[in-house]
C-alpha positions as CSV (number, residue, x, y, z in Angstrom):
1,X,0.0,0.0,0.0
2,X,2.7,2.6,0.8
3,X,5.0,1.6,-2.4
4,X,1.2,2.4,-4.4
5,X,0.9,5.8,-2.7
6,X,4.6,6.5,-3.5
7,X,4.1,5.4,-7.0
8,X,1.0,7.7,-7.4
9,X,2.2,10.5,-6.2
10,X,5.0,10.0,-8.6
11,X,3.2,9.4,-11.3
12,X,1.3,13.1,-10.8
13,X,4.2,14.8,-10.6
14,X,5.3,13.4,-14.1
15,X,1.8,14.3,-15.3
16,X,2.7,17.4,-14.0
17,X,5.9,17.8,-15.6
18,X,4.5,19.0,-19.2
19,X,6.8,21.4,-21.5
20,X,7.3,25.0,-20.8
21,X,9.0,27.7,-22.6
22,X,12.1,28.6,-20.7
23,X,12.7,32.3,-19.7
24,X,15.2,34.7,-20.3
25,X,17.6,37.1,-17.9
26,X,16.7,40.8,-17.5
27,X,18.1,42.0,-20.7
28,X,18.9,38.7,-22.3
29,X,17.4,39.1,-25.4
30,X,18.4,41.5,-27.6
31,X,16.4,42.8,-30.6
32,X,15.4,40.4,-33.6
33,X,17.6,41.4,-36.7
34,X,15.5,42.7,-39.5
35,X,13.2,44.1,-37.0
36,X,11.8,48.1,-37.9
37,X,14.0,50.2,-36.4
38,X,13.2,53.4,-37.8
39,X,10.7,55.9,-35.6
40,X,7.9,55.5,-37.6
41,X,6.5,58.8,-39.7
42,X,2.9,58.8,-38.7
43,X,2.1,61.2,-36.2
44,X,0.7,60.1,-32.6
45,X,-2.7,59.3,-32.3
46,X,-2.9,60.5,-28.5
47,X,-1.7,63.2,-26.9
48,X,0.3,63.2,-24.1
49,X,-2.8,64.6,-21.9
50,X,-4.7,61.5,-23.2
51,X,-2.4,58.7,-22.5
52,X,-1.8,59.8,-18.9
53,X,-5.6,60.2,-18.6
54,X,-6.0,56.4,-20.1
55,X,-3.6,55.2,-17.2
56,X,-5.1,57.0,-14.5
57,X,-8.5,55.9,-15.4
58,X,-7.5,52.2,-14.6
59,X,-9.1,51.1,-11.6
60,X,-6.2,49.9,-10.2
61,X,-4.2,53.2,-10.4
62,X,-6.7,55.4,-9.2
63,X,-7.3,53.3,-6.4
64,X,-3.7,53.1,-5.7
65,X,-3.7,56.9,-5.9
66,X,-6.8,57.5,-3.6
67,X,-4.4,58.4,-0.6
68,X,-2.0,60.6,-2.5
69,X,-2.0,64.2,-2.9
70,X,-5.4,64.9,-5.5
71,X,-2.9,66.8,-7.8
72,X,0.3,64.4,-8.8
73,X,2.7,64.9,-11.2
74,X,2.8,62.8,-14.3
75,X,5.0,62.9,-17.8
76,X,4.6,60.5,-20.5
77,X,7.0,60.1,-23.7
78,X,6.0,57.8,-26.7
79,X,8.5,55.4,-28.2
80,X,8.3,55.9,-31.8
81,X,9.7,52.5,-32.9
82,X,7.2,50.5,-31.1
83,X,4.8,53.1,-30.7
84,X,3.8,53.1,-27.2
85,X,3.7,55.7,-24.8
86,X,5.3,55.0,-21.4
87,X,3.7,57.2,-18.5
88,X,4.9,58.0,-15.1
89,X,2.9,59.1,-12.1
90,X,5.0,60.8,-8.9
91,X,3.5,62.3,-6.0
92,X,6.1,64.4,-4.1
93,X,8.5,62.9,-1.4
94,X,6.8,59.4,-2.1
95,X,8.6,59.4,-5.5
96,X,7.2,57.7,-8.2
97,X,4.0,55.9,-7.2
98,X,2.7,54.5,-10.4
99,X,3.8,53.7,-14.0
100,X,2.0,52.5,-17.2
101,X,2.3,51.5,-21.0
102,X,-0.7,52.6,-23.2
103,X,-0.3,52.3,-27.1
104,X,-0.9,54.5,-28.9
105,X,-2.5,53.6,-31.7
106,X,-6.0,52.0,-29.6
107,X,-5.1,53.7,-26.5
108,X,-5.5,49.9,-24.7
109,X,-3.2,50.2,-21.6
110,X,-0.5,47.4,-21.7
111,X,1.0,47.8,-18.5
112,X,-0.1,49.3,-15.5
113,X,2.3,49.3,-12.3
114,X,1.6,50.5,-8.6
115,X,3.5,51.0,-5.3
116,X,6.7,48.6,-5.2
117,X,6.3,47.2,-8.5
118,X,6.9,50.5,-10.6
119,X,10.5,50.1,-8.8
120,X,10.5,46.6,-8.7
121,X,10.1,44.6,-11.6
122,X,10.0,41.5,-9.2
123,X,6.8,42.1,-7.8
124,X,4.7,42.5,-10.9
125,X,3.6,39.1,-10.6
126,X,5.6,37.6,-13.6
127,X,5.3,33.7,-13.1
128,X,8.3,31.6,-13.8
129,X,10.7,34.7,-13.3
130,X,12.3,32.3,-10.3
131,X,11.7,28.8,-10.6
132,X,11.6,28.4,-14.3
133,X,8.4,27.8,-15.9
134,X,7.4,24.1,-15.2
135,X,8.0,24.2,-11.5
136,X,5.9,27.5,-11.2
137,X,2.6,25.2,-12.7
138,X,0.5,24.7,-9.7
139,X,-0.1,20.8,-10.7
140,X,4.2,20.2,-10.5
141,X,4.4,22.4,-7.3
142,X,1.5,20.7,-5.3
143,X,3.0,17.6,-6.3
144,X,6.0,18.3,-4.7
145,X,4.3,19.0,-1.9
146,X,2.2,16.4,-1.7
147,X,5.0,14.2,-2.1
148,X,6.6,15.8,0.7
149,X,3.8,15.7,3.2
150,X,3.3,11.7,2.3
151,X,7.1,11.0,3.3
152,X,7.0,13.2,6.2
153,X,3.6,13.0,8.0
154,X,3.4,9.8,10.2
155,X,-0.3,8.3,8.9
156,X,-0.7,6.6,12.2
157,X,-0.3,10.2,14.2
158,X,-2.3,12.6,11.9
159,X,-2.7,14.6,14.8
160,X,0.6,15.8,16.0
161,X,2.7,18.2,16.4
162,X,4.7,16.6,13.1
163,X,1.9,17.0,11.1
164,X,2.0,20.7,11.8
165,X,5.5,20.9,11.5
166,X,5.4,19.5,7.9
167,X,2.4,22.0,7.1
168,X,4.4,24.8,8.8
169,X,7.2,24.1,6.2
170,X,5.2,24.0,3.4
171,X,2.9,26.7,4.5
172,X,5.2,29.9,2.4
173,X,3.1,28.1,-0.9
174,X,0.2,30.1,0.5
175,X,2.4,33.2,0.6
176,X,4.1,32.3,-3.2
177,X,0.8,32.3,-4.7
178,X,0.1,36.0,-3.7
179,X,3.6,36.8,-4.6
180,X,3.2,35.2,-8.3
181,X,-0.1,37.4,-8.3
182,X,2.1,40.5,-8.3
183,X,0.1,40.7,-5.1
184,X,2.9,42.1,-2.3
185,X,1.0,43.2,0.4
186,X,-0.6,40.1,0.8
187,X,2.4,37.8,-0.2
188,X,4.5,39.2,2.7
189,X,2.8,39.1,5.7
190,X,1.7,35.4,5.0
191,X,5.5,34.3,4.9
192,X,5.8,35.4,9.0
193,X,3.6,33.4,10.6
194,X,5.2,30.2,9.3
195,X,8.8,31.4,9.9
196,X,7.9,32.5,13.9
197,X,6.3,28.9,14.0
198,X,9.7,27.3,13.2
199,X,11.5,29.8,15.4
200,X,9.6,28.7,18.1
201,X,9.2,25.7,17.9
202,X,13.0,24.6,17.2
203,X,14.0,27.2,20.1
204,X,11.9,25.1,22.2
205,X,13.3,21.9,21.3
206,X,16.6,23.2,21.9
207,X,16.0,24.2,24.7
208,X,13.7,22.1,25.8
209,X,13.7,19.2,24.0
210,X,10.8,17.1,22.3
211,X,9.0,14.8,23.8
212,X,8.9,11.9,21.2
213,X,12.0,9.8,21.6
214,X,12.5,8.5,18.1
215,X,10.4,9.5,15.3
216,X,8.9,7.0,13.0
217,X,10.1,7.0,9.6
218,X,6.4,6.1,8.0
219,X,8.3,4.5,5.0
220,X,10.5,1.9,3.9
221,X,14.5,3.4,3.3
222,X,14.5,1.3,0.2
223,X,11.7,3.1,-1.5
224,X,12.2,7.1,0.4
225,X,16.1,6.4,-1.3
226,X,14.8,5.9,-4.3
227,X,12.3,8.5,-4.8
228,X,15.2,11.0,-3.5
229,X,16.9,10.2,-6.5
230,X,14.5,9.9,-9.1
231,X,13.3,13.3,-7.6
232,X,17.5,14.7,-8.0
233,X,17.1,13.5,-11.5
234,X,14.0,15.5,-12.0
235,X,15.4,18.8,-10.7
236,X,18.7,18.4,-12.0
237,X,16.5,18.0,-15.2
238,X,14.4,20.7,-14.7
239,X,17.4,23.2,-13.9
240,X,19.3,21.9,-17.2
241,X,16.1,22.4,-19.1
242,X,15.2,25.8,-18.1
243,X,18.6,27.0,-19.4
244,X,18.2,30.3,-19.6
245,X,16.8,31.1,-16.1
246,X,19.5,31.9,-14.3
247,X,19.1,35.2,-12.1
248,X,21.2,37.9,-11.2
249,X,22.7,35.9,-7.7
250,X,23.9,32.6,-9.9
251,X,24.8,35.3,-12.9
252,X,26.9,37.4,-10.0
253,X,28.4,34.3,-8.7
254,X,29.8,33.5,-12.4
255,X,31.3,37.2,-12.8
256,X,33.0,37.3,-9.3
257,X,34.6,33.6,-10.1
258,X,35.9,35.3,-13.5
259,X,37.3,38.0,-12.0
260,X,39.0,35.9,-9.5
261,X,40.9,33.8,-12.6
262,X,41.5,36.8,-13.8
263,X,43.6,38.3,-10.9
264,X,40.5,41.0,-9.4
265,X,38.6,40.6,-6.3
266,X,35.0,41.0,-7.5
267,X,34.4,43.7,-5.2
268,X,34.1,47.5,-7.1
269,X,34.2,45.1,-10.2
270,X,30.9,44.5,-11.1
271,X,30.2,45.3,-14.8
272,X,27.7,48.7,-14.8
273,X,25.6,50.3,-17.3
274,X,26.2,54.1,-16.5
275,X,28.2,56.2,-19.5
276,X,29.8,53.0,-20.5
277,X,30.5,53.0,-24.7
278,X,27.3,50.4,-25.4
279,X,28.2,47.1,-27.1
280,X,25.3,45.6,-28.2
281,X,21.4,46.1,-29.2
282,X,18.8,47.0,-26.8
283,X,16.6,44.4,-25.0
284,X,13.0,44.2,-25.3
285,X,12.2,47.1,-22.8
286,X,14.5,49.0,-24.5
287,X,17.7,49.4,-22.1
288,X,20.9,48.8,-23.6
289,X,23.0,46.1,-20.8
290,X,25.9,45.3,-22.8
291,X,28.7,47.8,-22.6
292,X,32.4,47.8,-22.8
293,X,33.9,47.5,-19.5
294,X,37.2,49.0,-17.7
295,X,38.3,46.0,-18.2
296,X,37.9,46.8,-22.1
297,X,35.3,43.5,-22.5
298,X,31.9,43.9,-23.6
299,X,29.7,42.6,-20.5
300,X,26.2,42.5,-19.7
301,X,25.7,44.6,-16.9
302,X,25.1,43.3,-13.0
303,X,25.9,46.3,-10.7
304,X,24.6,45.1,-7.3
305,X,26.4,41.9,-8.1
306,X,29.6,41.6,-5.5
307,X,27.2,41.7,-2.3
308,X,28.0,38.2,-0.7
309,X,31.2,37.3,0.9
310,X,34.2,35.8,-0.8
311,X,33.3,32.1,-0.6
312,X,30.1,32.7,-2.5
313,X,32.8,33.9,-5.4
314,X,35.4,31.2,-4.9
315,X,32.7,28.3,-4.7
316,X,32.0,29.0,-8.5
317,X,35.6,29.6,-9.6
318,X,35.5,25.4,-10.7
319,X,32.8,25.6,-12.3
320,X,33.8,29.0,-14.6
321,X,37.4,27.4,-15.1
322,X,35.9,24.2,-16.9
323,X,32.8,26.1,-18.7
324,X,33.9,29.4,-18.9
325,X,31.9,33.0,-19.2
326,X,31.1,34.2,-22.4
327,X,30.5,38.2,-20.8
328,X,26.9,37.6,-21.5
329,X,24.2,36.9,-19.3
330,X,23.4,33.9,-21.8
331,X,22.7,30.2,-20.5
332,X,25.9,30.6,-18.5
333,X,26.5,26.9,-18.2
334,X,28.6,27.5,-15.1
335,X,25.9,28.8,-13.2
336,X,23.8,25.8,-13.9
337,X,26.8,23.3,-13.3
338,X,27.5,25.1,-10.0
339,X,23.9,25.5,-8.4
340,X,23.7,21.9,-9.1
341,X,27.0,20.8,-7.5
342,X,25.5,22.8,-4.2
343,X,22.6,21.3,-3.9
344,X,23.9,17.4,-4.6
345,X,26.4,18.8,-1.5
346,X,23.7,19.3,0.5
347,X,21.9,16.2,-0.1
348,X,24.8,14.1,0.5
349,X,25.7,15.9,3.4
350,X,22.4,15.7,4.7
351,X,22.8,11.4,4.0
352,X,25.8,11.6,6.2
353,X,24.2,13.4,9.0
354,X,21.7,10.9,9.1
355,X,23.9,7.8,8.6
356,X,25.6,9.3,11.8
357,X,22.8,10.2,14.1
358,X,20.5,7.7,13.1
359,X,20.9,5.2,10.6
360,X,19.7,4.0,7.3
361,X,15.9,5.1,7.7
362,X,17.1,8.5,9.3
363,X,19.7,9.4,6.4
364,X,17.3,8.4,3.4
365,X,14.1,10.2,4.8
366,X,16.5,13.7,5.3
367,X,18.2,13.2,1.5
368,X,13.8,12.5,0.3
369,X,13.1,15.4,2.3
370,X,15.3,18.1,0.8
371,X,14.6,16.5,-2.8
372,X,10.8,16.8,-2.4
373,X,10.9,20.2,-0.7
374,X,9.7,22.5,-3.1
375,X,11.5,25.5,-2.3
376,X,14.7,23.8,-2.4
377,X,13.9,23.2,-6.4
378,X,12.5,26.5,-6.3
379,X,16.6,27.5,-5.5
380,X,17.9,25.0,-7.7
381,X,16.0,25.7,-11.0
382,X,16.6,29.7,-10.1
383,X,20.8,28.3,-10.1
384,X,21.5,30.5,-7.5
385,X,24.0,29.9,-4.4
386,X,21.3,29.9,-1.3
387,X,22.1,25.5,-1.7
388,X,26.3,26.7,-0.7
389,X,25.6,28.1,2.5
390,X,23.2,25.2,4.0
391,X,25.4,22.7,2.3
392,X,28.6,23.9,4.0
393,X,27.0,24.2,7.6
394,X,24.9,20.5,7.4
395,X,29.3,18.8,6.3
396,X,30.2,20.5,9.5
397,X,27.1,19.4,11.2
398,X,28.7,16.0,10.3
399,X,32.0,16.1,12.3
400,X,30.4,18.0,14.9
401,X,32.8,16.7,17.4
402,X,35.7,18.3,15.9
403,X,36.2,21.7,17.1
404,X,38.4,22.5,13.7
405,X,35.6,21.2,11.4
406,X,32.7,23.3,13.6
407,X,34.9,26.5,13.6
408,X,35.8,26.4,9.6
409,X,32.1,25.3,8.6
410,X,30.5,28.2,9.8
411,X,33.1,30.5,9.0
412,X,32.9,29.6,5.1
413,X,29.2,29.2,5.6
414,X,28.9,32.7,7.1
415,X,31.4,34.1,4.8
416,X,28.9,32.8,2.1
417,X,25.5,34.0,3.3
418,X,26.3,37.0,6.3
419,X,22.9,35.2,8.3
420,X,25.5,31.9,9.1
421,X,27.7,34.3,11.6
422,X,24.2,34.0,13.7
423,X,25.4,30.9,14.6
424,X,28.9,31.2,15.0
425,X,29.1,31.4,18.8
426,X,26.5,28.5,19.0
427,X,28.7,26.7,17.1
428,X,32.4,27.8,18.7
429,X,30.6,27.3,22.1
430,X,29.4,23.8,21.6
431,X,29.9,22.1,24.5
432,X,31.5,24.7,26.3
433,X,35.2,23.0,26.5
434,X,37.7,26.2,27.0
435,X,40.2,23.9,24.8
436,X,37.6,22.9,22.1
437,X,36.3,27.0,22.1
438,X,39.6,27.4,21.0
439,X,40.0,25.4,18.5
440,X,36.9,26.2,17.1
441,X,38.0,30.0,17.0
442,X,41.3,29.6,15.7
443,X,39.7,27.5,13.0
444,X,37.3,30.3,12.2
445,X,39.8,32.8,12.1
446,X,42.1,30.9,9.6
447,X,39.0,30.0,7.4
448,X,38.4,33.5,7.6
449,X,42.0,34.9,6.9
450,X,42.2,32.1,4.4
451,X,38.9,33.3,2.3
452,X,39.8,37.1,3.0
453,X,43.2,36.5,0.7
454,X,41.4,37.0,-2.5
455,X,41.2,41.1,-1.3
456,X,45.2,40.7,-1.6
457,X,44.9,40.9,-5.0
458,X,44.0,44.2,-5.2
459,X,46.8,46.8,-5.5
460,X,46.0,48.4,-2.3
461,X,44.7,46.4,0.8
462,X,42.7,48.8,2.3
463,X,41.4,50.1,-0.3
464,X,40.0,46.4,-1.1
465,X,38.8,46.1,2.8
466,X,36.7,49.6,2.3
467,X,35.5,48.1,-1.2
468,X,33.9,44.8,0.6
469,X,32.2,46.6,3.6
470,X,30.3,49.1,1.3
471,X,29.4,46.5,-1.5
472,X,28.6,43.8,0.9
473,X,27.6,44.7,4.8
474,X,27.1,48.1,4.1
475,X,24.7,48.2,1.3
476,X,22.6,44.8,2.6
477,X,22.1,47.7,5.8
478,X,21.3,50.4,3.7
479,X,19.0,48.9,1.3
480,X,15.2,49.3,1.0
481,X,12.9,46.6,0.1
482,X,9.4,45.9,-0.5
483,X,9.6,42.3,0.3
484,X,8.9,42.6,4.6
485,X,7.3,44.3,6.7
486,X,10.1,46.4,8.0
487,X,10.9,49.1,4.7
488,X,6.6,49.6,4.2
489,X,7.2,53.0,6.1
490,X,7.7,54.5,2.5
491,X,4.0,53.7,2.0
492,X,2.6,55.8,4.9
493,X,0.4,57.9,2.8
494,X,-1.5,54.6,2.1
495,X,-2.4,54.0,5.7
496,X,0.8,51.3,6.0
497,X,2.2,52.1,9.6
498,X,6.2,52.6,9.6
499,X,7.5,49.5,12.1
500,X,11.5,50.5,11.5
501,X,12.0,50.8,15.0
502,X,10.5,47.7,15.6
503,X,13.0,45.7,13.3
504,X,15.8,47.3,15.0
505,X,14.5,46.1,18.7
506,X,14.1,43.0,17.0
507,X,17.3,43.2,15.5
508,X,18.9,43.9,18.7
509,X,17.3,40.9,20.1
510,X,18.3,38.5,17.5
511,X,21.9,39.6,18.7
512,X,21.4,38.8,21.8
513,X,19.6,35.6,21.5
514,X,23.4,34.8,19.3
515,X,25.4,35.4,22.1
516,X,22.8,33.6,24.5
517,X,22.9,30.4,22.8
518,X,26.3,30.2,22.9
519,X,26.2,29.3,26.9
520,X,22.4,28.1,27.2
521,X,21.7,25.6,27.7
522,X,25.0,23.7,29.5
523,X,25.0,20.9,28.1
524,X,24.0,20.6,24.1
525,X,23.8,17.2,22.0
526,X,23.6,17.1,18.1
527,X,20.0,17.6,18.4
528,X,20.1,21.0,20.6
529,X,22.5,22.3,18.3
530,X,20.8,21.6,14.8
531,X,17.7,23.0,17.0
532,X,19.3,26.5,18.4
533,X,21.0,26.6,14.3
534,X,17.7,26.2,13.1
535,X,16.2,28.9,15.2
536,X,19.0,31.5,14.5
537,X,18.3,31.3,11.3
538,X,14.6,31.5,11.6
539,X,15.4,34.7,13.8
540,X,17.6,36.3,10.9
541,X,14.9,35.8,8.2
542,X,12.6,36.9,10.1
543,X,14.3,40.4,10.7
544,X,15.5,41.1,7.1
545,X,14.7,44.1,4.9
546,X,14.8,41.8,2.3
547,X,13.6,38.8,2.3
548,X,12.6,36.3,-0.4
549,X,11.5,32.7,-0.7
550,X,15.3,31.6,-1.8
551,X,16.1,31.6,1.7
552,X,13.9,28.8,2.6
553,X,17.1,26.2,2.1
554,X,19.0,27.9,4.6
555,X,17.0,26.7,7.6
556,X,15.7,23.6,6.3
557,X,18.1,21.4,7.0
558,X,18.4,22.1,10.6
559,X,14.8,22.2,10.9
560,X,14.2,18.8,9.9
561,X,17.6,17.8,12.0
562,X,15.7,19.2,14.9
563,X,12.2,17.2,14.2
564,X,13.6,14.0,13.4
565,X,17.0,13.9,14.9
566,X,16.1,11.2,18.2
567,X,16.3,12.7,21.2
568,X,19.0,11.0,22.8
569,X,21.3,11.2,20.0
570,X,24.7,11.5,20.4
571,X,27.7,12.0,18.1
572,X,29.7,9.2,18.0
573,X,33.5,9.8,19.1
């Protein structure tokens, strides 16, 4: 009965799996050759006047600008090639509030953008932007989940506290669906409750513990191990497939490796659009990405590209050494070849953890789990680096015991993804040992000085040192967002309160829960510490200007360590 459930849920998600059209970068596609390039010689049908008052009459917009000042400015200019007219709405210190596209020649309004997705092209709703096309179809996405639910959920305890977990962990669907609506204000406050249910209850657990000594593992190993891998083959299929959906983090991962090879730290080396000499033809909205570089190469643009730490740059340098980067943002093999290498890491590392702590049954049911967790394809098919960070922390999860393994895993995780140094005194405090706290932070600081060499290849040290805190640190601090709770503020005049100050006492109180965990409780097994991890990192998320389903993968691992892990495991010397 079990292998037939398994074999029909299976079944759906090939159903599932029909062809899709893959998508294309921001700028990928440049203009068809032969296409009319000359302004046309008929003169506009509508006046300026008339193609703002066609965007303003949209029900949307005027809604939208109900609560602004009755009198907002507005320009419009008509693109005589393609013969639309483009019109923007501002309305003082709020900036520019709403944007359109109205042709000209029936007056039909195209486009028509409000609040955070005039600025943000990523909250217009465009399904398949992350994800790639097949995985964003509602039939292959519930299918995931429902495979995921059926290995998870115990049949024989429907109503427990693992039932909830598994629904609390698949619950940020709800919040997706607004999301690929283009709907933000709903989208985002549907992602918290979720994330404060795993941050409690893995807090708990760790510092409480669970009250279920050994979770059952509802299904054979035989058959969870195999629909692990068929599921691997899927996704690995689905990210090879969708070959030209790479975004801008797997796209800046591929630059920063190149400029590695080629003797630059990636930071301040970003390629930019500005007054560059262009190199290339415009994309279908008309912006121009491809210009010649100080580096005298024609590059497609990625400005905001050198914001992670080092070891998100050197973890692709393999990957760009054997495939290469053309300057475009094209398929970029290496991207693909890379996202993929992180997230089999994580699977086997995740196999290990559970071959360690638990056994056969333990280790196949954590590998099925990532697999079938649909935001972990959601990552993978998107080829972006959120799999590195996870996948570094779970290998070091694995030799827990050794104070040098603990103290360089979360130093390369955290110099990968900033929210890992959460856990660094968790993880440099385990067990509390002066000698093995010492070890742990001399294995840090080596890690650290050991990724920190690539600034040495700059010509001046400190010059390279200022160039990583502003690109990295200092603009994730600075930047605004429409994608949490904590940057609405700048929608006051639509009745949105301003809860800044709240994020930094929240903040603050992240910080010290950090230092906390390091000493409480005493005494900590494997599974208090994948429970406190999994909390930290529940805590960060939760307190980010910018957040965004991608970061899902971080805390999973550690999640699932902390509901399934038994509770009297211990690592083995």
């Amino acid at each position: 009965m079990r292998r037939a459930v398994c074999a029909l849920a299976l079944g759906t998600l090939l159903l599932g799996a029909a062809p899709a059209l893959a998508i294309e970068p921001p700028g990928a596609r440049p203009s068809l050759p032969g296409a009319a390039e000359a302004p046309s010689a008929v003169p506009p049908r509508l006046s300026e006047r008339e193609a703002v008052a066609r965007l303003l009459a949209v029900p949307k917009v005027a809604g939208w600008l109900e609560r602004y000042p009755p009198h907002p400015q507005t320009a419009a200019e008509l693109d005589p090639v393609r013969r639309r007219w483009t019109v923007h709405v501002w309305s003082g210190r709020a900036g520019e509030v709403a944007r359109g596209t109205v042709v000209d020649l029936t007056g039909e309004v195209l486009e028509a953008w409000t609040g955070p997705q005039v600025a943000w092209r990523m909250a217009r709703g465009e399904r398949g932007a992350f994800g790639g096309r097949t995985l964003a179809r509602w039939p292959v996405w519930g299918a995931l989940c429902a495979i995921f639910a059926i290995g998870l959920v115990d049949p024989r305890r429907l109503r427990s506290l693992r039932t909830l977990d598994v629904v609390a962990l698949l619950a940020f669907t709800v919040s997706l669906a607004f999301f690929d609506r283009g709907q933000v204000f709903r989208s985002v406050p549907l992602a918290y409750p979720p994330l404060a249910y795993l941050l409690a209850r893995t807090l708990w657990i760790g510092l409480r513990g669970r009250r279920d000594p050994a979770p059952r593992v509802a299904w054979p190993a035989l058959a969870l191990l195999a629909a692990a891998v068929f599921l691997a083959g899927f996704r690995i299929g689905l990210n090879v497939r969708e070959h030209r959906g790479v975004i801008d983090v797997g796209y800046a991962g591929v630059i920063g490796a190149d400029r590695l090879l080629h003797g630059q730290a990636p930071y301040g080396h970003m390629p930019v659009e500005g007054s560059l000499r262009p190199c290339g033809p415009a994309d279908a909205s008309g912006e121009i990405r491809l210009r010649v570089q100080t580096n005298g190469r024609c590059e497609s643009a990625n400005p905001f590209g050198d914001t992670y730490g080092p070891a998100a740059y050197l973890a692709y340098v393999p990957a760009v050494a054997a495939f290469g980067w053309s300057g475009r943002w094209d398929t970029l093999p290496a991207a693909h070849a890379a996202a993929i290498a992180f997230d089999l890491l994580a699977a086997i590392g995740l196999g290990l953890v559970g071959l360690r702590f638990g056994g056969r049954a333990l280790a196949a049911l954590l590998v099925f789990a990532w697999e079938a967790y649909p935001f972990t394809a959601y990552a993978l098919v998107s080829s972006t680096n959120d799999a590195l960070m996870p996948a570094l922390l779970v290998w070091g999860f694995w030799l827990c015991t050794s104070p040098w393994a603990r103290g360089a895993a979360v130093a390369a995780a955290g110099w990968t993804k900033f929210a890992a140094l959460a856990a660094a005194p968790l993880w440099l405090g385990y067990r509390l040992s002066p000698g093995a706290v010492l070890r742990a932070a001399a294995a840090f600081a080596l890690a650290t000085v050991a990724l920190f060499s690539v600034l040495l290849l700059e010509p001046s040290l400190s010059g390279a040192v200022r160039a990583f805190w502003h690109r990295t640190l200092g603009f994730q601090i600075s930047r605004h967002s429409p994608f949490s709770l904590w940057d609405w503020g700048q929608y006051r005049a639509r009745g949105i309160p301003d809860l800044h100050l709240l994020q930094v006492v929240l903040e603050v109180g992240v910080l010290v829960l950090s230092a906390a965990l390091a000493f409480v409780p005493r005494r900590k097994g494997p599974l208090e510490l994948a429970a406190l991890t999994a909390a930290l990192l529940a805590a960060v998320q939760l307190v980010l200007t910018h957040w965004f389903y991608l970061y899902l993968p971080w805390l999973l691992p550690f999640a699932l360590l902390a509901l399934l892990l038994p509770r009297t495991s211990r690592a083995p010397a």
